[in-house]
C-alpha positions, 0 to 999 in steps of 0.5 A: 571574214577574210575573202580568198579569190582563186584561179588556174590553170585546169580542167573541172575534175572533182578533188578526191577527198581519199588523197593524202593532203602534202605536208607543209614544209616549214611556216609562213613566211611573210614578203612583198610580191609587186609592193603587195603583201604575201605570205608563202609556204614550201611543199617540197619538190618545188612546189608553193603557195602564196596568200596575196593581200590586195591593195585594198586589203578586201581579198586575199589571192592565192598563187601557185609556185612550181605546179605544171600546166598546160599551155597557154591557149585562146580560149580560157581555160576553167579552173576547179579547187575544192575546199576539205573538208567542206567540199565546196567548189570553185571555178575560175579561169587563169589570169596570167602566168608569172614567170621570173628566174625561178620556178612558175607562178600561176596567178589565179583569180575567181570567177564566182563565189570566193571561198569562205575564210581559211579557217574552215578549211584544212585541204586545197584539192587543186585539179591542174590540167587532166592530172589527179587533184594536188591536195596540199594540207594548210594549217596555221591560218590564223598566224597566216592571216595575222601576219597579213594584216601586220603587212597590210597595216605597216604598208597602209602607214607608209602611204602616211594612212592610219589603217583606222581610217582605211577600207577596202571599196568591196567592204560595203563600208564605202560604195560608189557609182560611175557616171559614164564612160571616160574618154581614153587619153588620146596619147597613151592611145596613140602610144597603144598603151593599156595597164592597170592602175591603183590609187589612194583615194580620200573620200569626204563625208560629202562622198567627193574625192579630196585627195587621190594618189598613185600606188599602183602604176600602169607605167603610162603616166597620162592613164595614171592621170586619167584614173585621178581625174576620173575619180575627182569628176566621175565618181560619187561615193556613198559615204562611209559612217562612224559608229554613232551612223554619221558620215566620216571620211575614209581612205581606201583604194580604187582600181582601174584597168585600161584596155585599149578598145578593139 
């Protein structure tokens, strides 16, 4: 079962079920956003909706293109999408909100219980700021999610991986545990810098890092370092099984996000 984590900007409003859903203007087409795979579809008048695959290919995110919203403040700002014609509900705060030549994109990210596999659903009620739920009308999921996994696959060989040998941490076929807390690089402290870093790991049948390189960069070279250090050291990971139950060796991909300490 694919996994959609969603978030935005919004207040908790309950999506009418009685709104015409928008109708999709066109297929899916299938890009990369930031070296991550995506597949996106216009609704007219500028607005879209893009499926994100995670580096690690365990969720997919949901973006929004043209949608107005509500400025920025301190305090996070609860999102509602409901799901038709189920009726499920999630909330969410807004993670970052994107901005290039074009029109905004609002990046979202779950709270709580991710929504259940896009085949089940045929709306995304989407409540934004006061305003009246968008319901925007999804359909060829099946295509959509193929396509992803096309992406993901050709983007896993690029890394010299066969994806048979690949799976995403959140999957349960590799768990881990960290042993404290690492120090942050005194460096890239002085330089006040922070980020988000994504590595390749090999994990052995022993559940040790073998190998581990940057996919994802934060641009600070000592806390890219940091985050493979940390995995080679720190890190023990309970080893994923072949089919037969024994332990085999597996690729997949860890995140670490650098926050300087207040």
């Amino acid at each position: 079962m694919t996994l959609i984590a969603l978030t935005l900007i919004a207040a908790i409003l309950t999506a009418s079920p009685d709104a015409a859903p928008l109708a999709p203007q066109g297929d899916w087409t299938v890009h990369r956003i930031g070296g991550r795979c995506a597949v996106s579809r216009s609704y007219g008048g500028g607005l879209a909706l893009i499926l994100r695959q995670r580096l690690d290919g365990g969720r997919v995110d949901i973006d929004l293109v043209g949608f107005k919203t509500p400025p920025i403040r301190t305090t996070p700002i609860t999102a509602r999408i409901a799901t038709l014609p189920d009726g499920r509900q999630i909330d969410g705060t807004l993670d970052a909100l994107l901005t290039s030549s074009g029109p905004p994109i609002v990046e979202v990210l779950a709270m709580d219980d991710p929504l259940p596999d896009l085949g089940a659903v045929s709306t995304l009620a989407i409540s934004i700021g006061r305003d009246v739920p968008i319901p925007l009308a999804i359909d060829q999921q099946a295509a959509a999610q193929d396509m992803l996994r096309t992406c993901h696959d050709a983007l896993i060989r690029s890394w010299g991986v066969d994806p048979a040998h690949f799976a995403p941490l959140n999957k349960g076929k590799v768990g881990g545990r960290f042993y404290g807390a690492s120090a942050y690089p005194a460096d890239a402290a002085a330089k006040r810098e922070q980020g988000r870093v994504s590595v390749l790991i090999e994990v052995s049948t022993a559940g040790r890092v073998d190998q581990c390189r940057v996919v994802e960069s934060s641009a600070s070279p000592s806390l890219d370092q940091a985050t493979c250090d940390i995995a080679r050291t720190k890190v023990i990971f309970t080893p994923a099984k072949d089919d037969a139950g024994e332990p085999k060796a597996i690729w997949t991909i860890l995140k670490m996000n650098w926050v300087l300490p207040r």
